[in-house]
GUROGU-469057 format. One record per residue: y, z negated, x of N, C-alpha, C, O, CB in turn. Coordinates in Angstrom, 3 decimals. Last residue first. Glycine has a CB too. Example, Ala and Ser with C-alpha at 12.3 -4.5 7.8 and 13.67 -1.06 7.14 Angstrom:
2
<site><n_y>-2.250</n_y><n_z>-7.080</n_z><n_x>12.850</n_x><ca_y>-1.060</ca_y><ca_z>-7.140</ca_z><ca_x>13.670</ca_x><c_y>0.030</c_y><c_z>-7.870</c_z><c_x>12.900</c_x><o_y>1.138</o_y><o_z>-8.039</o_z><o_x>13.409</o_x><cb_y>-0.598</cb_y><cb_z>-5.725</cb_z><cb_x>14.084</cb_x></site>
<site><n_y>-5.690</n_y><n_z>-7.800</n_z><n_x>13.190</n_x><ca_y>-4.500</ca_y><ca_z>-7.800</ca_z><ca_x>12.300</ca_x><c_y>-3.300</c_y><c_z>-7.800</c_z><c_x>13.200</c_x><o_y>-3.319</o_y><o_z>-8.465</o_z><o_x>14.236</o_x><cb_y>-4.473</cb_y><cb_z>-9.046</cb_z><cb_x>11.308</cb_x></site>
//
This chain:
56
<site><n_y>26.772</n_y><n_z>-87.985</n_z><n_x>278.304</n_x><ca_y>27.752</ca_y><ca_z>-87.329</ca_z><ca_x>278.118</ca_x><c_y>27.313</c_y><c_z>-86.914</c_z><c_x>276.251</c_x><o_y>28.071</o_y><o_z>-86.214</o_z><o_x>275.580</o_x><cb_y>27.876</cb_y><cb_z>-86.067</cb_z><cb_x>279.426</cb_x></site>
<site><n_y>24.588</n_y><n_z>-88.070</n_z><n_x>280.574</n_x><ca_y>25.337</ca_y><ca_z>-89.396</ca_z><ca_x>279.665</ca_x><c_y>25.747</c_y><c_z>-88.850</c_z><c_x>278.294</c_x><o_y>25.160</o_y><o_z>-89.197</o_z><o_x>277.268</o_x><cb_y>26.888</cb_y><cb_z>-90.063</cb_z><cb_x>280.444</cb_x></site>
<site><n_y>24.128</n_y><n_z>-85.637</n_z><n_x>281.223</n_x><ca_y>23.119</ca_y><ca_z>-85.798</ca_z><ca_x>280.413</ca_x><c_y>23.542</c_y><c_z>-87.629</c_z><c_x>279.921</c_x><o_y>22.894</o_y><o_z>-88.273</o_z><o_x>279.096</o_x><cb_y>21.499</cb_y><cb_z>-85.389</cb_z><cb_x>281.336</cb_x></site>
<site><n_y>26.524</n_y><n_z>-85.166</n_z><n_x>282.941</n_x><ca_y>26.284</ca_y><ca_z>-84.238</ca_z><ca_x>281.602</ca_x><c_y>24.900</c_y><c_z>-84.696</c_z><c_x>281.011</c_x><o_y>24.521</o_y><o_z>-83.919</o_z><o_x>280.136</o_x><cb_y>26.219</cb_y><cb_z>-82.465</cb_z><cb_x>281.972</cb_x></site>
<site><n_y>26.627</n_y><n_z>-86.796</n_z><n_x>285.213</n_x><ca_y>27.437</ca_y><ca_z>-86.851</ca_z><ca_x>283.683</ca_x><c_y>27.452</c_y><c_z>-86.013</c_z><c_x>282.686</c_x><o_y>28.207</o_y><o_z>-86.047</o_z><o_x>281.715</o_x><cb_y>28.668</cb_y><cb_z>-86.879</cb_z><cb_x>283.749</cb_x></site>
<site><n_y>24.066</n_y><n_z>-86.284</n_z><n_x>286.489</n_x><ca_y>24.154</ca_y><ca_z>-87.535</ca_z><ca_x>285.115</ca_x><c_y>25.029</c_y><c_z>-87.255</c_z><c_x>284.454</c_x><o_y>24.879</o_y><o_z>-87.268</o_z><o_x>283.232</o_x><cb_y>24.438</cb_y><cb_z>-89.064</cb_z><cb_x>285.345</cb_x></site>
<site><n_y>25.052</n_y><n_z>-83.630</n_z><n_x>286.698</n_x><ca_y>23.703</ca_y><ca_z>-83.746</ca_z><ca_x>286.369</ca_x><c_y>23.819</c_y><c_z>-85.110</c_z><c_x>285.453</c_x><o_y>23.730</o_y><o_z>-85.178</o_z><o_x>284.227</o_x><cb_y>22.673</cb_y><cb_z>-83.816</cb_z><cb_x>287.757</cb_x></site>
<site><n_y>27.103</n_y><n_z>-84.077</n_z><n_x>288.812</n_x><ca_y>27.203</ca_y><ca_z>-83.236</ca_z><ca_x>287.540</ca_x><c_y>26.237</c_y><c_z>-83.340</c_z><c_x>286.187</c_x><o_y>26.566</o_y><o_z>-83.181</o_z><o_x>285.012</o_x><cb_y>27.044</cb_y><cb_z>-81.907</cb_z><cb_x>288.015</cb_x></site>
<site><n_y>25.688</n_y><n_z>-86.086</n_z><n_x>290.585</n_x><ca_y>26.541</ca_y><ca_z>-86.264</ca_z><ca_x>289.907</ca_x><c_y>27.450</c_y><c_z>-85.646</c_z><c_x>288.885</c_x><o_y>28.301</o_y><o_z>-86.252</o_z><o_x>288.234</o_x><cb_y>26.883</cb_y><cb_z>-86.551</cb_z><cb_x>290.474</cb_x></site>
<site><n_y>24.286</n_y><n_z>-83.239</n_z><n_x>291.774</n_x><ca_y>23.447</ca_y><ca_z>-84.682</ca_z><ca_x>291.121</ca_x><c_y>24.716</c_y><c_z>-85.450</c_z><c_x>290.305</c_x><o_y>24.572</o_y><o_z>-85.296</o_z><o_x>289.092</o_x><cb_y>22.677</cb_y><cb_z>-85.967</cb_z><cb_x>292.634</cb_x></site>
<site><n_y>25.742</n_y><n_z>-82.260</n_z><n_x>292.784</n_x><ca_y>25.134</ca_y><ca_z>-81.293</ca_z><ca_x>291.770</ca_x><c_y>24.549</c_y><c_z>-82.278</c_z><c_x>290.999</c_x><o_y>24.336</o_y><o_z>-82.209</o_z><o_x>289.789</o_x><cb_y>24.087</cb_y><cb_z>-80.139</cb_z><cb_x>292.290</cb_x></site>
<site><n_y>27.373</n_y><n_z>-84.007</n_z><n_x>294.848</n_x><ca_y>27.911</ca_y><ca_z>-83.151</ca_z><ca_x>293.842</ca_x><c_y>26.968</c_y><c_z>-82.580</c_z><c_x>292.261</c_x><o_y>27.378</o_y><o_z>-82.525</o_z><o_x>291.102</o_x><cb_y>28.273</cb_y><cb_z>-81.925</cb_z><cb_x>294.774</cb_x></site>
<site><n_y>25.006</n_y><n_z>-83.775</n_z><n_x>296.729</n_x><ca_y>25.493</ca_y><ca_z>-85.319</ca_z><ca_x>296.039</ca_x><c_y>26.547</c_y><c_z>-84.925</c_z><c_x>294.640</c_x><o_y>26.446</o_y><o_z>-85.525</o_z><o_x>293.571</o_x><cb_y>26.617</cb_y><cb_z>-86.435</cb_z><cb_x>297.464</cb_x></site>
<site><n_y>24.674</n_y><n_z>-81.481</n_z><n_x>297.616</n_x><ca_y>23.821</ca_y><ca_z>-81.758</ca_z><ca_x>296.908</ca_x><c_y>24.279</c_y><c_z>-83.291</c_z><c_x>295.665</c_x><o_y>24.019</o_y><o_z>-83.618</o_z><o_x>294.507</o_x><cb_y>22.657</cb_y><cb_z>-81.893</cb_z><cb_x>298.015</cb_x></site>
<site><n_y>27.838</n_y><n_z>-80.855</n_z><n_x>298.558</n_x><ca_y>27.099</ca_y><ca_z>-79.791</ca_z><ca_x>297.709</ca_x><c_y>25.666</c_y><c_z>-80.901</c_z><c_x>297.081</c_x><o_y>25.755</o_y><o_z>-81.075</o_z><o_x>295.865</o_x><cb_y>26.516</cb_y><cb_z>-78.149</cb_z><cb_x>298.932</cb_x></site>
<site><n_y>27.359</n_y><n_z>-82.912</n_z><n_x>300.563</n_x><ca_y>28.219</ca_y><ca_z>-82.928</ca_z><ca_x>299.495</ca_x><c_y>27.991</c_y><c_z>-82.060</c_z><c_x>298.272</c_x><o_y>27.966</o_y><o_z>-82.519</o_z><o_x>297.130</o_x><cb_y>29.382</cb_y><cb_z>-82.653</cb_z><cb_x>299.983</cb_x></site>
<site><n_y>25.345</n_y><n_z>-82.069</n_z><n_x>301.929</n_x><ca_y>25.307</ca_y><ca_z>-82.834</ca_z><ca_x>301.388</ca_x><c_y>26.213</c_y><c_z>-83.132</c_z><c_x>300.481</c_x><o_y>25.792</o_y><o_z>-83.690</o_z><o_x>299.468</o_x><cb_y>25.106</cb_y><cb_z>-83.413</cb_z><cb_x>301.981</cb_x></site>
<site><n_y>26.679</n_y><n_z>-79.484</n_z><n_x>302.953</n_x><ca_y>25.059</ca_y><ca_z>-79.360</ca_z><ca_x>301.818</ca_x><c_y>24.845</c_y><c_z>-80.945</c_z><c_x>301.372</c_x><o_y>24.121</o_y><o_z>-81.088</o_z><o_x>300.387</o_x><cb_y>23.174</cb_y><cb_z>-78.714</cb_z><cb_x>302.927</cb_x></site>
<site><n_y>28.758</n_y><n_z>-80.203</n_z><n_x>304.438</n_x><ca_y>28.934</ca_y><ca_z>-79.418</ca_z><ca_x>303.446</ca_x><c_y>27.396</c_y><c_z>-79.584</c_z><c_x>302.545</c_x><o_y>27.427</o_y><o_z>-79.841</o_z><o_x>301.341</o_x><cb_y>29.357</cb_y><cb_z>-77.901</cb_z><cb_x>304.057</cb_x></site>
<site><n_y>28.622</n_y><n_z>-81.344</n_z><n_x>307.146</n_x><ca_y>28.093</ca_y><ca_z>-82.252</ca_z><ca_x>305.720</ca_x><c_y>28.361</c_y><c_z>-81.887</c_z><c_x>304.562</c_x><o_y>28.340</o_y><o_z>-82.667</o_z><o_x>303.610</o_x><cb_y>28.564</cb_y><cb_z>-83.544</cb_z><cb_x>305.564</cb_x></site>
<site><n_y>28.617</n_y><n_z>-80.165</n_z><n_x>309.139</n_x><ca_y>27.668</ca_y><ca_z>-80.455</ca_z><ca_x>308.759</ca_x><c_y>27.206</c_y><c_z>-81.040</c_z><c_x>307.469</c_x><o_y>26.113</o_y><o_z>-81.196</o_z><o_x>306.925</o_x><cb_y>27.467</cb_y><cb_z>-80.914</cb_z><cb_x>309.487</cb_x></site>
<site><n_y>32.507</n_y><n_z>-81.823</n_z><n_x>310.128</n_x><ca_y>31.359</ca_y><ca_z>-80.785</ca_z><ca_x>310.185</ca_x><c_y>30.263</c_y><c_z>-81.209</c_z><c_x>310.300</c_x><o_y>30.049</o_y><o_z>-82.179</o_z><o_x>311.027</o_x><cb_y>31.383</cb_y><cb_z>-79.926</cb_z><cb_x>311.101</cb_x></site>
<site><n_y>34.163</n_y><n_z>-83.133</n_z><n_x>307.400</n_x><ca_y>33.554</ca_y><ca_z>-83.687</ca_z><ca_x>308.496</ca_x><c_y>32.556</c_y><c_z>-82.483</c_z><c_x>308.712</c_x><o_y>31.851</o_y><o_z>-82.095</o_z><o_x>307.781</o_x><cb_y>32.908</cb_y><cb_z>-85.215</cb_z><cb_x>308.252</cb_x></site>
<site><n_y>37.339</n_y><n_z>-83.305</n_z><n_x>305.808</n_x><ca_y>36.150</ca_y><ca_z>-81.868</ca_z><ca_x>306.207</ca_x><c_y>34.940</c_y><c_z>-82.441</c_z><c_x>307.339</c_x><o_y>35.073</o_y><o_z>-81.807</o_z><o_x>308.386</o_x><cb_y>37.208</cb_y><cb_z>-80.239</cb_z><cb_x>307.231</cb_x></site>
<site><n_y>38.179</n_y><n_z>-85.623</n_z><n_x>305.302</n_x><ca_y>38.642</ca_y><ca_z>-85.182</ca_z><ca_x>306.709</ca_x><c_y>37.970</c_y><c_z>-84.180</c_z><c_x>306.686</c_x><o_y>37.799</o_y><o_z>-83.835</o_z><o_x>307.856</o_x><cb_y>38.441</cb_y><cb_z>-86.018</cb_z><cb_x>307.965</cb_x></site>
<site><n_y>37.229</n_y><n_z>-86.064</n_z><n_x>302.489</n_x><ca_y>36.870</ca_y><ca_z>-86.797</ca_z><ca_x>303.728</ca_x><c_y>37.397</c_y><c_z>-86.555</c_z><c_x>304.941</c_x><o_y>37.057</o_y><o_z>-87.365</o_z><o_x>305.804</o_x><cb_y>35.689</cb_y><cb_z>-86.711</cb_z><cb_x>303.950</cb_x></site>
<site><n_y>38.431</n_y><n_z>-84.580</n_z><n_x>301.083</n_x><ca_y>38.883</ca_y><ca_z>-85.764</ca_z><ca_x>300.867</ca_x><c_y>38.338</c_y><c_z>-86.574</c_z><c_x>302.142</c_x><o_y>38.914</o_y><o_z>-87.522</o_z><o_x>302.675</o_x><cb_y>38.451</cb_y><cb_z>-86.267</cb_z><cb_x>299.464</cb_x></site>
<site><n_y>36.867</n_y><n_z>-81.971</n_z><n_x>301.417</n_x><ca_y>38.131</ca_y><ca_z>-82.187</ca_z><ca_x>302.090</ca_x><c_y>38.799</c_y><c_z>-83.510</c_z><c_x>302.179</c_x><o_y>39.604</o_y><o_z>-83.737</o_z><o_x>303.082</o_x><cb_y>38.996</cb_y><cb_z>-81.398</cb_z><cb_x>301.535</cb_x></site>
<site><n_y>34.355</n_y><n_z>-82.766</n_z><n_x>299.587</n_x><ca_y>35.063</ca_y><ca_z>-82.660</ca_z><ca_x>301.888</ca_x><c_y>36.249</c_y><c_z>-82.510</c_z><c_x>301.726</c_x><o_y>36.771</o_y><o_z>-83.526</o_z><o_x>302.186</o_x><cb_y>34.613</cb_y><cb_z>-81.025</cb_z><cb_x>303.271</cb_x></site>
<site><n_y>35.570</n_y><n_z>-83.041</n_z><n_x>297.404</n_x><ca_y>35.328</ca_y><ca_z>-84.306</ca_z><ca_x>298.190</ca_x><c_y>34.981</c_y><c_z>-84.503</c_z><c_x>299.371</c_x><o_y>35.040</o_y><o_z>-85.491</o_z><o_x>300.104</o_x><cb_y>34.597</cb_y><cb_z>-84.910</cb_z><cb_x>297.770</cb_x></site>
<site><n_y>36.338</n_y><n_z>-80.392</n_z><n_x>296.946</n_x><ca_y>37.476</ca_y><ca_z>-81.300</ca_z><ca_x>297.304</ca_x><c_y>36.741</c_y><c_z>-82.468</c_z><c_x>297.546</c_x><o_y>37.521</o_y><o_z>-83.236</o_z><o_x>298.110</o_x><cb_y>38.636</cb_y><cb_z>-81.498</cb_z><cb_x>296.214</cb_x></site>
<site><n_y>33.760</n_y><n_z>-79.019</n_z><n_x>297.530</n_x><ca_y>35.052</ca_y><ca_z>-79.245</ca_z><ca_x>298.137</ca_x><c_y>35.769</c_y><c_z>-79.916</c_z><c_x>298.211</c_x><o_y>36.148</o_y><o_z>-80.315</o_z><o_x>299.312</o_x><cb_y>35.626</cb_y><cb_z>-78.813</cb_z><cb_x>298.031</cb_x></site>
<site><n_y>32.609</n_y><n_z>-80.064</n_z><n_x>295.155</n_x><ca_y>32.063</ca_y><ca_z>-80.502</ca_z><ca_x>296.658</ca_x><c_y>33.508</c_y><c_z>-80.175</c_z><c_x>297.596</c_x><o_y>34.143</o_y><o_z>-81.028</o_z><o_x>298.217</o_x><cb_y>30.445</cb_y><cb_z>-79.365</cb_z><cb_x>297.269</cb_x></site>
<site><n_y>34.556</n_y><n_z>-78.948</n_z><n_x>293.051</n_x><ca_y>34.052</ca_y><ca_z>-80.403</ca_z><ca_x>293.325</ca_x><c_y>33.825</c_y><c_z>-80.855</c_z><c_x>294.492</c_x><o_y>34.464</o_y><o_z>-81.770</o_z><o_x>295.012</o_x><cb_y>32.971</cb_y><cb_z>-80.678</cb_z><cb_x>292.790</cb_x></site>
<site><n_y>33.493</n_y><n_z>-76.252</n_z><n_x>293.319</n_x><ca_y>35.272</ca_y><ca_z>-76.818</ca_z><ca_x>293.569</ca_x><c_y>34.956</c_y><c_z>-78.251</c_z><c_x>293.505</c_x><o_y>35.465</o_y><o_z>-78.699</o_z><o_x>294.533</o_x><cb_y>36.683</cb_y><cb_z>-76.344</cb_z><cb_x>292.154</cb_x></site>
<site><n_y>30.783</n_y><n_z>-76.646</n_z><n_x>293.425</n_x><ca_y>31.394</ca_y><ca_z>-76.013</ca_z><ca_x>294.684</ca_x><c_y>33.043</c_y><c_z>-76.339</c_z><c_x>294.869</c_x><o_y>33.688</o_y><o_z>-76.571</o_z><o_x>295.892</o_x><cb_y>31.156</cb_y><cb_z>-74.333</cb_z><cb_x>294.575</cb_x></site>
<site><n_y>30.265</n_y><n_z>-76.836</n_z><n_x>290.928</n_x><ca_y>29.806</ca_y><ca_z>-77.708</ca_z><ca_x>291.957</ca_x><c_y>30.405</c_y><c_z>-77.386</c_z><c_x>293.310</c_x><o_y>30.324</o_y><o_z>-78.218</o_z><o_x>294.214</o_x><cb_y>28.340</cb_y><cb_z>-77.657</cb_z><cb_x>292.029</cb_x></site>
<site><n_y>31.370</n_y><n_z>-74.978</n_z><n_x>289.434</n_x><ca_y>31.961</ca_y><ca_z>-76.511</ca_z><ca_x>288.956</ca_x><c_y>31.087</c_y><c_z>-76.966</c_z><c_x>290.550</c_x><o_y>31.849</o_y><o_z>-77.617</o_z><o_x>291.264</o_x><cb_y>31.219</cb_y><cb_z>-77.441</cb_z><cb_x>286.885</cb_x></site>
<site><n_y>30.057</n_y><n_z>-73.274</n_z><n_x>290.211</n_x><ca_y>31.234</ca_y><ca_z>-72.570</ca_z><ca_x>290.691</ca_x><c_y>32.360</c_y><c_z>-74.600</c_z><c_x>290.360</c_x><o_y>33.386</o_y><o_z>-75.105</o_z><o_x>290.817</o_x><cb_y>31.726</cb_y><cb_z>-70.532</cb_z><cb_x>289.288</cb_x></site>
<site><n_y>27.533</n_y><n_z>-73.129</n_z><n_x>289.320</n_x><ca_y>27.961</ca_y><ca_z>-73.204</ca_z><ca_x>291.062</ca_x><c_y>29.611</c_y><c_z>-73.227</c_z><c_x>291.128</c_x><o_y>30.222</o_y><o_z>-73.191</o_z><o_x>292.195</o_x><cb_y>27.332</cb_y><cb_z>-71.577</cb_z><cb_x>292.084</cb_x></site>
<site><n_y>27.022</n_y><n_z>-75.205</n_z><n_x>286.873</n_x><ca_y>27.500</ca_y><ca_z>-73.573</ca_z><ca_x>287.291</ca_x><c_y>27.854</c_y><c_z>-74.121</c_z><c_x>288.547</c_x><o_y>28.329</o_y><o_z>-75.226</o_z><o_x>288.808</o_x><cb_y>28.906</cb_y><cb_z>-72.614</cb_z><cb_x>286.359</cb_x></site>
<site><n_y>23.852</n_y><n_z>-76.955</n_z><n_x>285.996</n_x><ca_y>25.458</ca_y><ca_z>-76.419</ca_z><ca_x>286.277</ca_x><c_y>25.719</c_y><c_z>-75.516</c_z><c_x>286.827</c_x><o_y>24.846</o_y><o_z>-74.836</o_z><o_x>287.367</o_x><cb_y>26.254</cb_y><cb_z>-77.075</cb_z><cb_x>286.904</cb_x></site>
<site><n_y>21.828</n_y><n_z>-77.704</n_z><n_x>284.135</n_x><ca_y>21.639</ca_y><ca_z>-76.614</ca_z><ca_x>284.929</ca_x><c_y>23.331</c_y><c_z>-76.679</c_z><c_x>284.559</c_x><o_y>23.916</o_y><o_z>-76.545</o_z><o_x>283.484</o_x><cb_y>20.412</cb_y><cb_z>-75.218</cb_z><cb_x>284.512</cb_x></site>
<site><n_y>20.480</n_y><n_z>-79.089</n_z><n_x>281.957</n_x><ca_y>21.213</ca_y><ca_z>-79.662</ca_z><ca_x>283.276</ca_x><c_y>21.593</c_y><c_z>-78.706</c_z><c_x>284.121</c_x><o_y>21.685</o_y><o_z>-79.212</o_z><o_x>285.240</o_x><cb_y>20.409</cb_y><cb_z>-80.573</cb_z><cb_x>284.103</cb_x></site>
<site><n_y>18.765</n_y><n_z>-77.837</n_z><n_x>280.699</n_x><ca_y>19.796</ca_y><ca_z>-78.558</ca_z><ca_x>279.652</ca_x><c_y>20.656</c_y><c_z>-79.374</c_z><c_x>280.899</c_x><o_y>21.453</o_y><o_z>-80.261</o_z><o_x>280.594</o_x><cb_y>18.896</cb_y><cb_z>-79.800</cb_z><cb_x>278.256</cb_x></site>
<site><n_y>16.983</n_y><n_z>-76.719</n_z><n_x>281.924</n_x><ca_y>18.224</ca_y><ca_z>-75.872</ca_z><ca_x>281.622</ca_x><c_y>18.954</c_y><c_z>-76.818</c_z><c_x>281.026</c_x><o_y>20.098</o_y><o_z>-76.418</o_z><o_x>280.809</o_x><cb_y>18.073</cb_y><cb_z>-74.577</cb_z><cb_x>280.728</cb_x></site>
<site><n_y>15.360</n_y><n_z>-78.972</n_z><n_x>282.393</n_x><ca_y>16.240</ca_y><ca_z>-77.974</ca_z><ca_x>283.424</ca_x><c_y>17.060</c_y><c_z>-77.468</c_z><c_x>283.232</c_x><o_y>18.029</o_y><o_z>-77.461</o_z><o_x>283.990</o_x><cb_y>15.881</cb_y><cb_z>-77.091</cb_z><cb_x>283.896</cb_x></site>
<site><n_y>14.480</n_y><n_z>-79.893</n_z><n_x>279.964</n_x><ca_y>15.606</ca_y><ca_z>-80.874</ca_z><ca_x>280.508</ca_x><c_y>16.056</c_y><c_z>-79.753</c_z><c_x>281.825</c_x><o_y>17.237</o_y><o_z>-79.815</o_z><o_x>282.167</o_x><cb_y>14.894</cb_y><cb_z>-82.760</cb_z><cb_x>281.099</cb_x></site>
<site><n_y>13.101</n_y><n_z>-77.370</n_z><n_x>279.205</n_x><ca_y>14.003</ca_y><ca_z>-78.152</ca_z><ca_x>278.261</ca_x><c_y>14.777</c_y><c_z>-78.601</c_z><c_x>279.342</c_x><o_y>15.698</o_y><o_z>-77.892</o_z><o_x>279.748</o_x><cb_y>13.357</cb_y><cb_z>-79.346</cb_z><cb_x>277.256</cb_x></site>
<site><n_y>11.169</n_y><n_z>-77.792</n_z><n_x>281.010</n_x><ca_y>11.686</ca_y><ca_z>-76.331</ca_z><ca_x>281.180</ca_x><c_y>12.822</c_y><c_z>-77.093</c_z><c_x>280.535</c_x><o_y>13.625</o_y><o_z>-77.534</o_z><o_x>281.357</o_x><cb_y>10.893</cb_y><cb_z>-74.784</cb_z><cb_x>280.428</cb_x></site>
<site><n_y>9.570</n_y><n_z>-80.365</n_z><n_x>280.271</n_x><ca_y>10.387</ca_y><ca_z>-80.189</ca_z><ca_x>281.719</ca_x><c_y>11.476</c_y><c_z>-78.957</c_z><c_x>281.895</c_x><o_y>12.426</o_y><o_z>-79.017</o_z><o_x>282.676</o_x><cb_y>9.242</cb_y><cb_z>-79.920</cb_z><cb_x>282.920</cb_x></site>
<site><n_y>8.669</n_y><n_z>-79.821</n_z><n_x>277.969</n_x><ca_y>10.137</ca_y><ca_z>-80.677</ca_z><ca_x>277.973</ca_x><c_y>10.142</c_y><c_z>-80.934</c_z><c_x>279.234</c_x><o_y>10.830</o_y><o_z>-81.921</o_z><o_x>279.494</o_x><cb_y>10.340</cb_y><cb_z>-82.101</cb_z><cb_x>277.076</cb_x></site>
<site><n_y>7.667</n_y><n_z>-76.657</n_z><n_x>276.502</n_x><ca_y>7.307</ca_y><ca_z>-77.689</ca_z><ca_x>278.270</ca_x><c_y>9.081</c_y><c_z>-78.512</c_z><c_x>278.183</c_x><o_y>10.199</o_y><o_z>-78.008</o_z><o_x>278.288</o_x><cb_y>7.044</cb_y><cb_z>-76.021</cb_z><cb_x>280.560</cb_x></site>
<site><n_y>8.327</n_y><n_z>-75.155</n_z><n_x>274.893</n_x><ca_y>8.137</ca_y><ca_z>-76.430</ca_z><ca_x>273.719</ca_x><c_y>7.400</c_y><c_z>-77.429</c_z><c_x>275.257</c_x><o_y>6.820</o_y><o_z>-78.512</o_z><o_x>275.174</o_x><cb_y>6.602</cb_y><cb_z>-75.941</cb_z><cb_x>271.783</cb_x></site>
<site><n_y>11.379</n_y><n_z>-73.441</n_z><n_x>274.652</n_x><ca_y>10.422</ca_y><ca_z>-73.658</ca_z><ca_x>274.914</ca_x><c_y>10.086</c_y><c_z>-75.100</c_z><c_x>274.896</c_x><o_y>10.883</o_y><o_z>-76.039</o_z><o_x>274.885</o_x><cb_y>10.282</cb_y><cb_z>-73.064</cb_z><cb_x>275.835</cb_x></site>
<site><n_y>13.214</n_y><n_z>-71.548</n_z><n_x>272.370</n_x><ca_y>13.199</ca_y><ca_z>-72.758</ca_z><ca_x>273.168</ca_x><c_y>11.767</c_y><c_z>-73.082</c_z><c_x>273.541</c_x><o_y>10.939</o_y><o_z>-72.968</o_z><o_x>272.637</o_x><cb_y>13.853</cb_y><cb_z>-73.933</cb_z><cb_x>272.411</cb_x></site>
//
């Protein structure tokens, strides 16, 4: 483990693409799929993986 508590909190948040991607999806699709706004959902997704695993 490395003793930089920035390296620490990265990996200790680091989600799998694969939880962020069935997520982001279904919250485009929940929207009507609106075109362009796949990377935002993708980003708003990865961030909201992010708190609930460091609440958690």
């Amino acid at each position: 483990m490395s003793s930089d508590p920035f390296i620490a909190c990265a990996a200790e948040t680091r989600i799998p693409h694969d939880a962020i991607r069935d997520r982001a999806y279904d919250l485009w699709d929940r929207h009507h799929r609106p075109d362009g706004y796949e990377l935002k959902f993708w980003f708003m997704v990865e961030r909201e993986l992010k708190a609930e695993r460091r609440a958690a």
